[in-house]
C-alpha positions in Angstrom: 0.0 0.0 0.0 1.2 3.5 -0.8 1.4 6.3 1.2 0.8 9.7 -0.4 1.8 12.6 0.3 -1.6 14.2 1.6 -1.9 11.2 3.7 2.0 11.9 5.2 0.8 15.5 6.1 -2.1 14.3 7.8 -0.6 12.0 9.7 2.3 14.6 10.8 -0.7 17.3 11.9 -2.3 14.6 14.0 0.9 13.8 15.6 1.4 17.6 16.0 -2.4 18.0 17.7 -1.2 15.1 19.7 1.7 16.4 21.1 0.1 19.9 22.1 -2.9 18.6 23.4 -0.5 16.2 25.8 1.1 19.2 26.6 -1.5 21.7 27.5 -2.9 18.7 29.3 0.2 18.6 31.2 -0.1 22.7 31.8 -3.2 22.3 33.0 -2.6 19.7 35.8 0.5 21.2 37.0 -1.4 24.3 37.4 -4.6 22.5 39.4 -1.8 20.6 41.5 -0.1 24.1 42.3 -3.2 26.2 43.0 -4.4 22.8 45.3 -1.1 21.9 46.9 -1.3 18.4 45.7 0.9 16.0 47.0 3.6 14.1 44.6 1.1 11.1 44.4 -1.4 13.0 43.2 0.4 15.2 40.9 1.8 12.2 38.7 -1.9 10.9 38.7 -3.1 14.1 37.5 -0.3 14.1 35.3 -1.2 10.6 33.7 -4.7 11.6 33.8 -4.2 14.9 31.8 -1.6 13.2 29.2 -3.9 10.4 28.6 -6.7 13.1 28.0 -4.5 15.2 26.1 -4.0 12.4 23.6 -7.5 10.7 23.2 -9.3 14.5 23.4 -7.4 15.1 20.2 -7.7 12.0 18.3 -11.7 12.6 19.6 -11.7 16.7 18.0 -9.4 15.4 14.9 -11.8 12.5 14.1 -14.9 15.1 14.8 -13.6 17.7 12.2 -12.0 14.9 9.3 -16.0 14.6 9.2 -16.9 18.1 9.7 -14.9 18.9 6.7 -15.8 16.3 4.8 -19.5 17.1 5.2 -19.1 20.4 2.9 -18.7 24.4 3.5 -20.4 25.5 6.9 -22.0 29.1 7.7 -18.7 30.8 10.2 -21.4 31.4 12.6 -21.1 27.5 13.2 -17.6 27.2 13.6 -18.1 30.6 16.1 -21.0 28.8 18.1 -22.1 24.8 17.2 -18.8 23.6 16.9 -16.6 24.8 19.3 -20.0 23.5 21.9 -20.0 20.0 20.1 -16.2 20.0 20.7 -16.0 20.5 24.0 -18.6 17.9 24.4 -16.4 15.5 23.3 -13.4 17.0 25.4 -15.6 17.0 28.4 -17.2 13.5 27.8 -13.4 12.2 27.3 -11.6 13.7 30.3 -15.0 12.1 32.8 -14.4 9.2 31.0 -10.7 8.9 31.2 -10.8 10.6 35.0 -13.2 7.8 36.2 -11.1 5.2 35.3 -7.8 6.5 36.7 -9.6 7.4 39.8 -12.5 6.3 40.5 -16.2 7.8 39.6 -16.6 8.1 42.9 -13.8 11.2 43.1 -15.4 12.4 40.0 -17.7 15.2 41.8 -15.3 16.5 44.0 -12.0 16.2 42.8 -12.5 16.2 39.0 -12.7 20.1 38.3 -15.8 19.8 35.3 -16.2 23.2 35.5 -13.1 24.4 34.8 -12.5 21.5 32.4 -15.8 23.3 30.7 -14.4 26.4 30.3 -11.3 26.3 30.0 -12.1 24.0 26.8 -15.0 26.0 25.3 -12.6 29.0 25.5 -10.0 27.1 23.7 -11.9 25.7 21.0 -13.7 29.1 20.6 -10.5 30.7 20.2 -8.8 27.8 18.1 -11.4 27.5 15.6 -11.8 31.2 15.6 -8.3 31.1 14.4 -8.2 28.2 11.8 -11.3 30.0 10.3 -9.2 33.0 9.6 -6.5 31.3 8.2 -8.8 29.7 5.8 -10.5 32.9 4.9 -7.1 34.6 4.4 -4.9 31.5 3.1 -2.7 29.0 4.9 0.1 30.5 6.6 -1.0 34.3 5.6 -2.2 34.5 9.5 1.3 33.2 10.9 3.3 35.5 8.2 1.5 38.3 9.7 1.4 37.4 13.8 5.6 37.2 12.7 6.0 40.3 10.6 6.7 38.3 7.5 5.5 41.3 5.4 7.2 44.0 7.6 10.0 42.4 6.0 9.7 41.3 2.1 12.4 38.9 0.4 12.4 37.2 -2.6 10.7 33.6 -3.0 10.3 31.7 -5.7 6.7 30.4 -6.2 4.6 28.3 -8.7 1.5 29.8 -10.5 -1.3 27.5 -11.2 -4.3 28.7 -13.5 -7.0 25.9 -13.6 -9.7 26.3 -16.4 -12.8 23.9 -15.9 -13.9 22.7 -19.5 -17.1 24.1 -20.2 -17.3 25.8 -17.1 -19.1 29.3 -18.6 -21.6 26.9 -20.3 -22.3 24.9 -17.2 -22.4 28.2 -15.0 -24.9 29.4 -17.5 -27.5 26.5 -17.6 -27.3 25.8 -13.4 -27.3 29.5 -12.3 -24.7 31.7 -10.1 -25.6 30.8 -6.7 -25.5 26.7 -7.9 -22.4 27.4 -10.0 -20.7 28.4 -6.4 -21.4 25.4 -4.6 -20.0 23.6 -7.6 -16.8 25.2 -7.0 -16.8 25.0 -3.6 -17.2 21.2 -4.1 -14.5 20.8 -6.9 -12.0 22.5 -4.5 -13.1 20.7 -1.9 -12.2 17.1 -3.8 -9.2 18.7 -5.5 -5.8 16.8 -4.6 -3.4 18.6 -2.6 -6.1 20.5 -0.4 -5.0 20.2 3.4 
């Protein structure tokens, strides 16, 4: 079986989601531990418990948005409101999950900290998706170039120039209407090889 390309990059984003998730997992309980005084026992389970969530939550959110995506374009005001709530559904639903079988559903109530689980991940999904939303609008890597000053400072790249005609494209534009034409486009780029 071949591996492409597109799949390679996929595979190296998941790994990168994985990774950052583990470690903001790992921020987040040595932070509860601090602001708790939690003793060393407890601090390596939190820190088990948040690397284990760290890892499933993402494979969870990356799953939930291969599927997202694939379902077609979305209004922003979902990705601004329905998904970052669906997501942290499955973050929260995760972490119980993963907390009542490190330690016990019994401990859940008390020592689990759901509400700031809640927020802290509604915050973070708002803001992420807030942010990959932009970067689509704008292009990839536009957002980072600016956030770094890329364009404060120009140099010379060398880049490649596609210009993609559809056959028959003015006809079929003609006989389906504007507004249909759109979602056709939409759909062809959408199915196109090397879209990430």
């Amino acid at each position: 079986m071949d591996i492409t390309n597109f799949t390679v990059t996929k595979l190296k984003e998941l790994i990168t989601v994985a990774v950052t998730s583990m470690v903001l997992g790992l921020v987040f309980a040595f932070v509860m531990c601090i602001s708790n005084d939690a003793d060393l026992d407890e601090y390596l389970s939190y820190m088990l418990l948040c690397g284990l969530s760290g890892f499933f939550i993402s494979l969870g959110v990356v799953l939930f948005d291969t599927l997202y995506i694939k379902a077609g374009p979305h209004a922003l005001i979902k990705s601004f409101t329905l998904i970052p709530a669906l997501q942290t559904l499955i973050i929260v639903g995760m972490y119980s999950g993963i907390y009542s079988m490190v330690f016990g559903i019994e401990t859940f109530k008390d020592h689990a900290y759901p509400i700031p689980t809640l927020i802290f991940s509604l915050v973070m999904t708002s803001g992420l998706n807030f942010l990959s939303d932009l970067e689509r609008l704008l292009g990839k890597n536009v957002l980072r170039g600016l956030f770094f000053g890329k364009y404060k400072r120009p140099r010379e790249e060398n880049r490649f120039v596609m210009f993609l005609d559809i056959s028959g494209s003015t006809s079929i534009a003609e006989r389906i209407g504007d507004v249909r034409f759109h979602a056709f486009l939409n759909d062809f780029f959408a199915i196109s090889p090397g879209r990430s």
